[in-house]
C-alpha positions in Angstrom: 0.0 0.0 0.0 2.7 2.5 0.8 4.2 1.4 -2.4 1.7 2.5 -4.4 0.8 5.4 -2.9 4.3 6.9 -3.1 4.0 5.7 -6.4 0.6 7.9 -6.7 2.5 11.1 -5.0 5.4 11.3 -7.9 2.8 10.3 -11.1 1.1 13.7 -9.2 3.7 15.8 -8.8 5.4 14.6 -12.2 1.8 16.4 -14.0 2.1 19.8 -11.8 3.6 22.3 -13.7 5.4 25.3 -11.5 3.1 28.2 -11.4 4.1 31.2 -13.1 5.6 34.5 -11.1 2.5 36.3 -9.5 3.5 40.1 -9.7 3.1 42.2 -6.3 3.7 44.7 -8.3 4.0 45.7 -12.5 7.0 46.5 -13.6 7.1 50.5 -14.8 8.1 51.5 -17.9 11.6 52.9 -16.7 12.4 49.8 -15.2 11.4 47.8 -18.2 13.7 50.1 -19.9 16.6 49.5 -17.9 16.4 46.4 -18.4 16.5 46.7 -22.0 19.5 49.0 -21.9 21.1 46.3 -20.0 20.6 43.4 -22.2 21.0 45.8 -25.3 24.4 44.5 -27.6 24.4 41.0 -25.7 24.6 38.9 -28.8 26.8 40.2 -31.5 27.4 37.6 -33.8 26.0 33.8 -35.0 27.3 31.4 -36.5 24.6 28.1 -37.2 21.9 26.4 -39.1 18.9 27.6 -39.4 15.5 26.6 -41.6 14.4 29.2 -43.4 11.0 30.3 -45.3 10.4 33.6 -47.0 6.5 34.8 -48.1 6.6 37.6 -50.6 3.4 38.5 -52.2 1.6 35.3 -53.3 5.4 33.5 -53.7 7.0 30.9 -50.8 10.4 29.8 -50.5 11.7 27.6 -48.3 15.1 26.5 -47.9 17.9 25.0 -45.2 20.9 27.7 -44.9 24.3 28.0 -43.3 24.4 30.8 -41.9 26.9 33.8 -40.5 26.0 37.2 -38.8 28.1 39.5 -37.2 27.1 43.0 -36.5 27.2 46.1 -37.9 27.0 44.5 -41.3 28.6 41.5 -42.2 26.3 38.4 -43.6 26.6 35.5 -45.2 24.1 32.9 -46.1 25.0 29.2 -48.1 20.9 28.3 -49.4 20.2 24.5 -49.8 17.1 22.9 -51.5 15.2 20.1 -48.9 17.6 17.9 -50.9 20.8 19.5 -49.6 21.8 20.5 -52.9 23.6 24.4 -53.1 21.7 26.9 -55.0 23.0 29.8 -53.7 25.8 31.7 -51.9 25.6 35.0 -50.8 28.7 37.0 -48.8 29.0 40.5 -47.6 31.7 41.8 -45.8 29.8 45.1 -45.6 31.5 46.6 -48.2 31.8 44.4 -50.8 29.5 42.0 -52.0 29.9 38.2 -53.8 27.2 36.0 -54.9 27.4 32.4 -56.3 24.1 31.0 -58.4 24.4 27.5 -58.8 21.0 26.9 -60.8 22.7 27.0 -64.3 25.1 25.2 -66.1 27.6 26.9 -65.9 26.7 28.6 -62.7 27.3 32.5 -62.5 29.6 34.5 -59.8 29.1 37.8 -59.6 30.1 40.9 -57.1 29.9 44.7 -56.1 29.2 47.1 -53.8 27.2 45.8 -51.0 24.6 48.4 -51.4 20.8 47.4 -50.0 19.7 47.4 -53.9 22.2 44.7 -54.7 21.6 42.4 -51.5 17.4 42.4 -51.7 18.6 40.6 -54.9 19.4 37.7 -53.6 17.6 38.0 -49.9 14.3 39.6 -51.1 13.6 40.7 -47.1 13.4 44.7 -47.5 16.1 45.6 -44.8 19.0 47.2 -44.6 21.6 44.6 -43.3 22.2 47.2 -40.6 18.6 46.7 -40.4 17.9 43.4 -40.1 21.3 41.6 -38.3 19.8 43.5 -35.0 16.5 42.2 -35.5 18.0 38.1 -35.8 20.3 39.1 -32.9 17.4 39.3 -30.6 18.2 43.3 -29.9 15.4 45.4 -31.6 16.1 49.5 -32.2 13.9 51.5 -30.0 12.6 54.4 -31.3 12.9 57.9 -30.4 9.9 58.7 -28.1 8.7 61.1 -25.7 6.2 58.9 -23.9 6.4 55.6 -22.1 3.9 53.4 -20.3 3.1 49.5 -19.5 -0.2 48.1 -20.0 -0.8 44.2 -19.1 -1.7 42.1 -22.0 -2.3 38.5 -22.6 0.5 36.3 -20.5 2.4 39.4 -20.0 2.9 43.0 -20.0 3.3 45.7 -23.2 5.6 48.7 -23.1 4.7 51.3 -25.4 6.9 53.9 -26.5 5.4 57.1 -28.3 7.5 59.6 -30.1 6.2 62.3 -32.8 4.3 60.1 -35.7 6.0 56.5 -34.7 5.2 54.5 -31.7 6.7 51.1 -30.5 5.3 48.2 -28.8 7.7 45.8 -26.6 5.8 42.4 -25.6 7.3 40.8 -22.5 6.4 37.7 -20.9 5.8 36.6 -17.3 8.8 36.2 -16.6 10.0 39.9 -18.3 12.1 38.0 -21.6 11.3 40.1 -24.2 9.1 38.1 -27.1 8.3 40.3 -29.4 8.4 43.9 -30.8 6.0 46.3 -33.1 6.7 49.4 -35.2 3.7 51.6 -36.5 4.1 54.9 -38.0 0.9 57.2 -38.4 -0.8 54.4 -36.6 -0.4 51.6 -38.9 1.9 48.7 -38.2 4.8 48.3 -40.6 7.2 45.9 -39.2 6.6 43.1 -36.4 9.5 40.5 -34.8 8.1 37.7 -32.7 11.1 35.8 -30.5 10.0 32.0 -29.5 11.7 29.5 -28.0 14.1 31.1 -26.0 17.0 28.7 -24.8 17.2 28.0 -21.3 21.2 28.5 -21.5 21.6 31.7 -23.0 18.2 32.9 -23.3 18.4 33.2 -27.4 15.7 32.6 -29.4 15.9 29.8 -31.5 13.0 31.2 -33.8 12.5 34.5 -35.2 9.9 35.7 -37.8 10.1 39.2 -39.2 6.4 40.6 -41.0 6.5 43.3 -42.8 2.8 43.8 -43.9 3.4 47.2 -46.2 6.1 44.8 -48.1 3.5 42.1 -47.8 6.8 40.2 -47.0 7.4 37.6 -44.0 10.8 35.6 -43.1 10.4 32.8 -40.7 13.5 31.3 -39.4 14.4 28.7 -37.1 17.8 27.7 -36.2 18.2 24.2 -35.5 22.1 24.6 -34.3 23.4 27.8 -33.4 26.7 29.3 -31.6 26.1 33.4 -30.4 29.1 35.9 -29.8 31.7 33.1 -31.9 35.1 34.6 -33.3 34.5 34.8 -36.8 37.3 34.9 -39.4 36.8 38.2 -41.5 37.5 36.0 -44.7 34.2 34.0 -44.2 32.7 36.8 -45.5 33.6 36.8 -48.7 33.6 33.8 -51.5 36.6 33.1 -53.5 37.0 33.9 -57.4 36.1 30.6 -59.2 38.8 29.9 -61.6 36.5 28.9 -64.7 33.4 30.9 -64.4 33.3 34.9 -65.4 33.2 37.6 -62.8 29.9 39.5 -63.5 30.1 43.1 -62.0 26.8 44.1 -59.6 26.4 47.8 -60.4 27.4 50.4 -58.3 
C-alpha cells in the first residue's frame, strides 16, 4: 500500500507544472527600460543552421541555410534545397558583395558594392543589413519617443513607446524575456518581430519571424544549431573567385 501510494504522490507531482511568477507589483516603464539598456548589444554575432521560409506576395520559398552574422553588417548565407543540394551563396563583408548562383550550367559568380539594392537581390527581405542583423540578434532598435507606459496584456505585459508620428510596442512575458516587438508609423503597423523559444542557456531565441505587412513580406526562421558571440574569421565573408566561371560586375 505504501508502495503504491508513493507511487501515486510522484505520477502527481510529475503532471504539476510550476506556477508562473505572481506580480506584487507591474513593472514601470523605466524599469522595463533599464532592463532593456542592460541586455542591449548581448549577442553580437551567430554562426549556425537555421530553416528558413520567406512569403513575398503570393510567392513561398523555403530552404535549409548556413548561416553567418556579425554586426554592424557583415552576412553570409549558403541556401540549400530540402535535398541538400547548393543553389546559392551570398557573402557581404559590408563593403563588398559576392554571390554564387548555382542553378545553371555553368553557374554564375558575380560581385559589387554591397549596397541594400544589390543584397534584396538575392535575400528579397526589404532591410537594410544594418537593419535586419539586429533584428536576428534578438536586440530590436527603440525608437525615439517622448512617452512611455506598461499596460498588461495576454500572458504578460506591453511597453509602449510614443515619439512624434511612430510609436513602439515591446511584448514581455511573465517572466519579463522580451518576445516580441512592433513598429507603427501614423498608426499603422509596418514591421513586427516575434522571439520564440528562448534557450534555457543563453536565453536566445531559436526562432524569429520578421512581417513586414506594407512589403507584404514575412521571413520565418528557425535555427536548428546555433553558436552566439563566436570569433568569426573576417575572410568568411567573402567567396573566393572561381577559376572557370566569369566575374559578372553588380552595379554600383
Amino acid at each position: 500500500m505504501r508502495g503504491l501510494i508513493f507511487f501515486l504522490l510522484v505520477l502527481l507531482s510529475g503532471c504539476i507544472h510550476p506556477s508562473e511568477p505572481v506580480w506584487t507589483e507591474i513593472p514601470t516603464a523605466e524599469q522595463l527600460l533599464v532592463k532593456l539598456a542592460s541586455e542591449s548589444g548581448r549577442y553580437s554575432s551567430l554562426d549556425g543552421t537555421a530553416s528558413v521560409s520567406l512569403t513575398t506576395g503570393e510567392k513561398y520559398f523555403s530552404s535549409q541555410q548556413f548561416l553567418l552574422l556579425q554586426k554592424p553588417n557583415r552576412l553570409r548565407a549558403d541556401v540549400l534545397t530540402g535535398f541538400g543540394q547548393l543553389i546559392l551563396q551570398v557573402a557581404s563583408d559590408g563593403k563588398t558583395l559576392s554571390a554564387f548562383l548555382n542553378t545553371t550550367v555553368p553557374g554564375r559568380f558575380l560581385r559589387g558594392p554591397a549596397s541594400y539594392k544589390n543584397i534584396f537581390r538575392f535575400i528579397r527581405v526589404p532591410l537594410a543589413v544594418e537593419d535586419l542583423l539586429p533584428l536576428l540578434l534578438y536586440d530590436p532598435p527603440l525608437i525615439a519617443y517622448q512617452n512611455s507606459s506598461v499596460a498588461v496584456s495576454s500572458g504578460g505585459l506591453t511597453l509602449t513607446l510614443a515619439g512624434d508620428n511612430t510609436h513602439q510596442e515591446l511584448l514581455f512575458d511573465r517572466q519579463l524575456r522580451m518576445i516580441g516587438c512592433r513598429y507603427f508609423r501614423n498608426g499603422e503597423k509596418f514591421l513586427s518581430v516575434d522571439f520564440k523559444n528562448l534557450s534555457g542557456v543563453d536565453m536566445f531565441p531559436h526562432q524569429v519571424v520578421i512581417d513586414l505587412p506594407l512589403e507584404q513580406t514575412r521571413v520565418n526562421v528557425k535555427f536548428s544549431d546555433l553558436q552566439v558571440n563566436t570569433s568569426i574569421d573576417v575572410a568568411r565573408f567573402a567567396l573566393k573567385e572561381p577559376t572557370n566561371i566569369p566575374i559578372e560586375n553588380l552595379p554600383d
